[in-house]
VEXRORO-518426 format. One record per residue (C-alpha): residue number from 1; y, x, z. Coordinates in Angstrom, 1 decimal. Example, Ala and Ser with C-alpha at 12.3 -4.5 7.8 and 13.67 -1.06 7.14 Angstrom:
% VEXRORO-518426
<1; <-4.5; 12.3; 7.8>>
<2; <-1.1; 13.7; 7.1>>
This chain:
% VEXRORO-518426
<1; <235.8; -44.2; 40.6>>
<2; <232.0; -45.1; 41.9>>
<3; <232.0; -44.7; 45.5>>
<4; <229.8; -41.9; 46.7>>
<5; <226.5; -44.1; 48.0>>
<6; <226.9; -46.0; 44.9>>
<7; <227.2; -42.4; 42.9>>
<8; <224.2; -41.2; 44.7>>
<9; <222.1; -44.5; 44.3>>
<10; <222.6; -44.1; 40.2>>
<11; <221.7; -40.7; 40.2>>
<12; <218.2; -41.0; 41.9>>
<13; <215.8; -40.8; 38.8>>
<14; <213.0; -43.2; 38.6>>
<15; <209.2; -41.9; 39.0>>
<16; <207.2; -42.0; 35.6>>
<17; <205.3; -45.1; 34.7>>
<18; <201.9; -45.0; 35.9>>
<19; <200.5; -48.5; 33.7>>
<20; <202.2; -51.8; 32.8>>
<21; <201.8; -54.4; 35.1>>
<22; <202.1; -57.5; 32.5>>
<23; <203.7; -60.3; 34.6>>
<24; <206.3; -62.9; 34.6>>
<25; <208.3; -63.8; 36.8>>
<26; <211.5; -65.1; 38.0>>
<27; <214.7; -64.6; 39.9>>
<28; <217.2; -67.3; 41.2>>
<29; <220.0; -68.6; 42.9>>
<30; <220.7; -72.4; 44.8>>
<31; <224.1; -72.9; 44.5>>
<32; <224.2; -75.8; 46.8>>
<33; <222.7; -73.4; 50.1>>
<34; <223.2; -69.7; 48.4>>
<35; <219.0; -69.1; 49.2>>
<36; <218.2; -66.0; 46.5>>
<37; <214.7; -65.6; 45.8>>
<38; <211.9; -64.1; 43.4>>
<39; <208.4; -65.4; 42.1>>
<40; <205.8; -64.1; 40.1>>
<41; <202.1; -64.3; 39.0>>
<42; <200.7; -61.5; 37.5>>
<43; <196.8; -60.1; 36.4>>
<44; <197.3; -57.5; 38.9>>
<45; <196.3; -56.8; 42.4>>
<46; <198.8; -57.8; 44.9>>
<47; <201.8; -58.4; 42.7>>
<48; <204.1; -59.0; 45.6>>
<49; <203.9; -55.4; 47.3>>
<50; <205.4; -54.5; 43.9>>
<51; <207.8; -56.8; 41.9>>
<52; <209.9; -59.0; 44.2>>
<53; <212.9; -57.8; 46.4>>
<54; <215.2; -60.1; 47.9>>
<55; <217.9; -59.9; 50.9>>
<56; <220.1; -62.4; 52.4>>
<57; <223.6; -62.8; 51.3>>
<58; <222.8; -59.5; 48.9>>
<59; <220.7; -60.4; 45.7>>
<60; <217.3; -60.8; 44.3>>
<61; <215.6; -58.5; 41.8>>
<62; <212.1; -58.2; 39.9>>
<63; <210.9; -55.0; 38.8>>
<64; <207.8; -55.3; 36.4>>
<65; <205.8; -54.2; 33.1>>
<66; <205.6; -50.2; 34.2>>
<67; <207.0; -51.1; 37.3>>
<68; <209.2; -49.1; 39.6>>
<69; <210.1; -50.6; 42.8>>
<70; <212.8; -48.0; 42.9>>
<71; <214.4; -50.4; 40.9>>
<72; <214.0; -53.0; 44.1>>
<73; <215.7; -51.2; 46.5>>
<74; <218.4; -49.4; 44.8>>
<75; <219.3; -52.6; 43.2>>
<76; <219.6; -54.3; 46.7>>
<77; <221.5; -51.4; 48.1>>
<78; <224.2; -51.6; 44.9>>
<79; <224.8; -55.2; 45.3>>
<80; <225.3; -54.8; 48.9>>
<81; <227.5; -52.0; 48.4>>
<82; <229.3; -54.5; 45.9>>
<83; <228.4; -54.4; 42.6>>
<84; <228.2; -57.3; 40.3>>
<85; <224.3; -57.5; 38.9>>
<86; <224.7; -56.8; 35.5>>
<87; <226.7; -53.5; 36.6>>
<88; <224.0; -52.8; 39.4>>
<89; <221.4; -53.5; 37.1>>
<90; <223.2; -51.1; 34.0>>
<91; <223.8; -48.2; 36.0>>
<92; <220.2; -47.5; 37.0>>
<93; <218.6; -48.0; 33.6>>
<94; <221.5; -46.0; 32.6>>
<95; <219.7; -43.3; 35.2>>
<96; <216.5; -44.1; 33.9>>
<97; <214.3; -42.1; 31.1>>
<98; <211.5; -44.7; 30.9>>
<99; <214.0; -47.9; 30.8>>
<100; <212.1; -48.7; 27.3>>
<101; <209.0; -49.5; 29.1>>
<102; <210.5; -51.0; 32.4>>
<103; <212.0; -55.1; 32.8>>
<104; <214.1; -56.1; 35.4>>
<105; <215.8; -58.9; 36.4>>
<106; <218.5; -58.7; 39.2>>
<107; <220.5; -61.9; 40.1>>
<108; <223.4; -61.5; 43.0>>
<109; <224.7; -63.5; 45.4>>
<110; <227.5; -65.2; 43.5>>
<111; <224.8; -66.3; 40.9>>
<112; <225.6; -63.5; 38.6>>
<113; <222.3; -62.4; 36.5>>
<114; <221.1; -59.4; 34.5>>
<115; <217.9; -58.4; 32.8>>
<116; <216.4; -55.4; 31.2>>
<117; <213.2; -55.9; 28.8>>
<118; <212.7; -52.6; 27.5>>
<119; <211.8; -52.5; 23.6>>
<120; <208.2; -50.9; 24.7>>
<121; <207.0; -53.2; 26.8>>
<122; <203.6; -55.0; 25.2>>
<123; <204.2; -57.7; 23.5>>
<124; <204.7; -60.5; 23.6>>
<125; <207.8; -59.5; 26.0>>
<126; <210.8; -61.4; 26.6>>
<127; <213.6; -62.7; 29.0>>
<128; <216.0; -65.7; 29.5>>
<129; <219.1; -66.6; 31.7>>
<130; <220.5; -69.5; 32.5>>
<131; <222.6; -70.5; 35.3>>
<132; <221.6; -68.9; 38.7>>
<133; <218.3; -67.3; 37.4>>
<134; <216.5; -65.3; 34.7>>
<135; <213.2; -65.4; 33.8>>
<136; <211.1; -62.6; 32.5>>
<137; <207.6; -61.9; 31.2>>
<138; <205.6; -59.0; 29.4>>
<139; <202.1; -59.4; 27.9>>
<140; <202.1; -63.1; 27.3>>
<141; <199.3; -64.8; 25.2>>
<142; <202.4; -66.7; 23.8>>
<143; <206.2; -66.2; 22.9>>
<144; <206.8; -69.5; 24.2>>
<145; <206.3; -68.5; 28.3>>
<146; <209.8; -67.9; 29.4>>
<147; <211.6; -70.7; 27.5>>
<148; <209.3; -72.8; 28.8>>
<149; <209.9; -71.3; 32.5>>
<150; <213.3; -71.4; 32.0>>
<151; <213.1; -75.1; 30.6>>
<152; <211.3; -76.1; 33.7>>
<153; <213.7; -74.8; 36.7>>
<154; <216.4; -76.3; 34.8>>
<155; <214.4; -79.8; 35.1>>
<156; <212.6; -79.8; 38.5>>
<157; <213.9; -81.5; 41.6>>
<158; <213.7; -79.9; 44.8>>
<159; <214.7; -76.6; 46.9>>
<160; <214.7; -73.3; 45.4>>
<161; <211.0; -72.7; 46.1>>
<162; <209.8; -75.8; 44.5>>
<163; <211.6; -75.0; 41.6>>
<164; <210.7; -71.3; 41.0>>
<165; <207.1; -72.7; 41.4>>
<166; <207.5; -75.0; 38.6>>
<167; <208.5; -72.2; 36.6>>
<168; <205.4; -70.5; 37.2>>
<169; <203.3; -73.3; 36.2>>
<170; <205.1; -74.0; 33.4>>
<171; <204.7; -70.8; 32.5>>
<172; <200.9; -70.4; 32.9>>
<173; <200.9; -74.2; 31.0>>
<174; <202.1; -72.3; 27.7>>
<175; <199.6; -69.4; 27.7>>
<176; <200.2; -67.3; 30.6>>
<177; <199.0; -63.6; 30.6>>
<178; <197.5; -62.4; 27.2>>
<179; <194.1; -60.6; 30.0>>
<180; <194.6; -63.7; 32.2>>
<181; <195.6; -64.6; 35.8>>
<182; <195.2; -62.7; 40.1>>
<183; <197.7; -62.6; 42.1>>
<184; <201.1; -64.6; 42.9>>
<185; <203.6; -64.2; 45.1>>
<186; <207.0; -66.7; 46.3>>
<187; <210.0; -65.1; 48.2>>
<188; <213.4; -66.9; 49.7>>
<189; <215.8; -65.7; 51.8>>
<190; <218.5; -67.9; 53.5>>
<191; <222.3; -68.4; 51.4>>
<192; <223.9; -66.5; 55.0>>
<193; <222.4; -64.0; 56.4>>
<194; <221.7; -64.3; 60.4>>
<195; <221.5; -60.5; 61.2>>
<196; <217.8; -60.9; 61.5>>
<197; <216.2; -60.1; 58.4>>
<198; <212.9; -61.7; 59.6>>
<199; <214.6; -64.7; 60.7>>
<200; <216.3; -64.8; 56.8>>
<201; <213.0; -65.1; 54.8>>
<202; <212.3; -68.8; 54.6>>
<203; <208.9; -68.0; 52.3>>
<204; <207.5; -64.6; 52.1>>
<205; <204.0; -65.9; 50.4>>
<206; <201.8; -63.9; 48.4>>
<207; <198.4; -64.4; 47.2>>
<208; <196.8; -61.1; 46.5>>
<209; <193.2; -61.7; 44.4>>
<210; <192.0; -65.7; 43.7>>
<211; <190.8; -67.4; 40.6>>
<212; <193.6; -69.8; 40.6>>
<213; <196.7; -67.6; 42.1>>
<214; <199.1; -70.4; 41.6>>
<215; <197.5; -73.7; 43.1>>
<216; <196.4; -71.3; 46.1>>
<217; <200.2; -70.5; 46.2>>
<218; <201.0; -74.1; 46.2>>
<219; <198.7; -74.7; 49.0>>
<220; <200.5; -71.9; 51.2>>
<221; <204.0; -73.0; 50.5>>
<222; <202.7; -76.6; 51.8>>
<223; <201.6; -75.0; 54.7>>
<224; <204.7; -72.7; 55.3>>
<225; <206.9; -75.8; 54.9>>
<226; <205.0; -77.6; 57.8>>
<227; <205.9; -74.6; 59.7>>
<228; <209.5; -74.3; 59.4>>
<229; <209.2; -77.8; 60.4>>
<230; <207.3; -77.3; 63.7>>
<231; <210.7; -74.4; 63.9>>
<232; <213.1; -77.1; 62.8>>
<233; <211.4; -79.1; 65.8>>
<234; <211.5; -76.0; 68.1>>
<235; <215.1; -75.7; 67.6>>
<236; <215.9; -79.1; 67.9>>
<237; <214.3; -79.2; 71.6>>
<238; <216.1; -76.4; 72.4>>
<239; <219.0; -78.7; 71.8>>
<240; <217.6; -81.3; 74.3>>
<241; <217.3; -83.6; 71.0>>
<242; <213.8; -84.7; 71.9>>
<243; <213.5; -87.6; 69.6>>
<244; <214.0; -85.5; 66.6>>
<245; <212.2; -82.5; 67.5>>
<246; <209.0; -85.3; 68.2>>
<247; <209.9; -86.6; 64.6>>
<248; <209.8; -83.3; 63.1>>
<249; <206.6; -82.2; 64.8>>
<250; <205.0; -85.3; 63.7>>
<251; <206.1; -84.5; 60.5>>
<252; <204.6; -81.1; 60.1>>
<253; <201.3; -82.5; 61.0>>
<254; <201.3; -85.0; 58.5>>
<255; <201.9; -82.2; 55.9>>
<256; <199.4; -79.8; 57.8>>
<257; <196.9; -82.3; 58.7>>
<258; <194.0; -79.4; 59.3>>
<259; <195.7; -77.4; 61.3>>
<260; <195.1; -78.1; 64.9>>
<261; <197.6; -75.7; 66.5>>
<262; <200.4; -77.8; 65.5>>
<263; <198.8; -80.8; 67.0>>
<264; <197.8; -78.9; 70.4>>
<265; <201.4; -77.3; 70.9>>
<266; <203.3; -81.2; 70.0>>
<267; <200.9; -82.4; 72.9>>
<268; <201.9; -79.3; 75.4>>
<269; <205.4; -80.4; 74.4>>
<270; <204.3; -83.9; 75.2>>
<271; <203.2; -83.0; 78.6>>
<272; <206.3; -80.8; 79.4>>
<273; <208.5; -83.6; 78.9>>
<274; <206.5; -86.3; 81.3>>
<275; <204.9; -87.6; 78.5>>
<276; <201.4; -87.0; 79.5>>
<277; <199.6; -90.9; 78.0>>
<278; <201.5; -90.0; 75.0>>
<279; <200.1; -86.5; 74.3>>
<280; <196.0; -87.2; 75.7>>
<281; <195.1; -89.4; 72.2>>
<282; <196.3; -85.5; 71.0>>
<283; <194.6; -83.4; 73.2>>
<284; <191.1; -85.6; 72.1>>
<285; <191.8; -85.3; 69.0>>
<286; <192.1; -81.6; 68.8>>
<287; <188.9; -81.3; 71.0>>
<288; <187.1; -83.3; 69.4>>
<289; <187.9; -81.5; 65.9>>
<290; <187.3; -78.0; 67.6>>
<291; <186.0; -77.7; 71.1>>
<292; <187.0; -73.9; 72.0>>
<293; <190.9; -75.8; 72.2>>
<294; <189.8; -77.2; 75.3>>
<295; <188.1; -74.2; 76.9>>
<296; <191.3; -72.4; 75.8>>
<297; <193.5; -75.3; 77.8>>
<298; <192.9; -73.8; 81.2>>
<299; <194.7; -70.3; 80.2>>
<300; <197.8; -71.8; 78.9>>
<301; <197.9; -73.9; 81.9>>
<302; <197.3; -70.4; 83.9>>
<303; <200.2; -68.9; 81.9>>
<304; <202.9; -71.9; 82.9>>
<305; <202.7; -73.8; 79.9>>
<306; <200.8; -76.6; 81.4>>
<307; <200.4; -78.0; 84.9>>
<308; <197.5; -77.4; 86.9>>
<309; <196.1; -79.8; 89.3>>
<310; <195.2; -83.5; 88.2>>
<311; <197.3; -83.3; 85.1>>
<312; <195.1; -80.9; 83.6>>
<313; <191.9; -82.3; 85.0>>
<314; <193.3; -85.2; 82.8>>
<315; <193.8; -83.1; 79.9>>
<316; <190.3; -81.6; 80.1>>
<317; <188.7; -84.8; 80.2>>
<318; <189.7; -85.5; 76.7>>
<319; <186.8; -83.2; 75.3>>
<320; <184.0; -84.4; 77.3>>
């Protein structure tokens, strides 16, 4: 017997499809750290306010083609009750009078997948499963788009991200969208939850309108990845390890080269650890790139994060 939030989950009738959203997409599992995740490009405003759902020790799942994001939330809130994907994912098509025009795709957190293409979707429509993921896509310019996802998770290297990404591009490779190509969007969550939802979502990425959705997502995971460094480093002080939170910061700059504020906060870091020679070829770097970082220097010093004094008549002489 259903329990009764599970009961009252299934009986909650999706809204009527408004238009089709074509997309593809895909949902996955990394059975080496248990991170869940969801990514998608679509020819559709903002596709990631809309298809991908994903929590932390829970499951992942990708609502699309006349979407209902009912399908997001409900699915999340079944797995967490308990249920398997593919029971999840049955009971609210089985609630659902427009399931011929909806796909899904749920995956939970034991790797088990479902997926739902609905036999009106436009063509061509389609989804595959494999191990820890299903792909999915509606409108294609080809029949060939989620084999050839699915063909390219299975053979990239790297972290859950990386691969989904590669799925994407293999994806738009083989034809993509049948009207084209506008937004993108990349979610992962951590394998074990921390209690802090916010603190669970390693990349929450989208890109909402751009010519070239995916190599502008590519660009932004770089960039997130330099940041969970500068975390990894964060953490890593707060250990008193301050050889490897210096390696890591280091590290996120050479990923991030542009972006000053990671260079600016390693040489506050420098300074608050008696390093002060060490961190001045950083200061002038970062002052010489964008002067307002030394006319800004005096109010973190106000706030405590910096001495005053002769330390920070040092600092400021860097930008003259």
């Amino acid at each position: 017997m259903l329990a009764p939030l599970v009961l009252s989950l299934l009986t909650q009738a999706p809204p009527a499809p408004a238009r089709p959203v074509h997309t593809y997409s895909i949902v996955a599992r990394d059975p080496k750290t248990g991170e869940l995740g969801v990514a998608v490009q679509s020819h559709w405003f903002s596709v990631g306010a809309l298809v991908p759902w994903a929590e932390s020790g829970v499951g992942a799942v990708a609502t699309q083609s006349f979407v209902d994001p009912s399908y997001g939330k409900l699915g999340l809130d079944l797995m967490r009750a308990g249920r398997a994907a593919p029971d999840a994912l049955a009971g609210l098509l089985a609630a659902d009078a427009e399931k011929d025009v909806r796909q899904v795709a749920f995956i939970d957190a034991q790797g088990r997948v479902a997926a739902h293409t609905g036999a009106k979707c436009v063509g061509f429509a389609g989804n595959q499963a494999g191990r820890d993921y299903s792909v999915q896509a509606n409108m294609m310019a080809s029949p060939e788009v989620w084999p050839a996802m699915a063909k390219a998770f299975e053979a990239t290297k790297g972290d859950l991200a990386e691969r989904m990404l590669a799925a994407l591009e293999a994806a738009e490779k083989a034809g993509g969208d049948a009207r084209g190509k506008q937004s993108a969007a990349l979610l992962v969550v951590a394998g074990t939850p921390t209690g802090k939802p916010w603190a669970d979502r390693r990349f929450d990425l989208r890109v909402e309108d751009a010519p070239e959705p995916l190599k502008e997502l590519r660009r932004l995971m770089a960039l997130r990845r330099a940041y969970l460094l500068m975390d990894d480093g964060d953490a890593a002080l707060a250990k008193k390890d301050v050889a490897v939170a210096l390696k890591l910061y280091a590290a996120a700059e050479a990923l991030a080269p542009d972006v000053l504020e990671m260079t600016y906060w390693h040489a506050v870091t420098l300074v608050g650890l008696n390093r002060v020679d060490e961190a001045l070829p950083l200061f002038k770097k970062v002052f010489a790139k964008e002067p307002r970082w030394r006319d800004f220097t005096p109010r973190v010093a106000k706030a405590g994060q910096l001495p005053g004094g002769k330390v920070l008549e040092r600092i400021l002489a860097e930008g003259k």
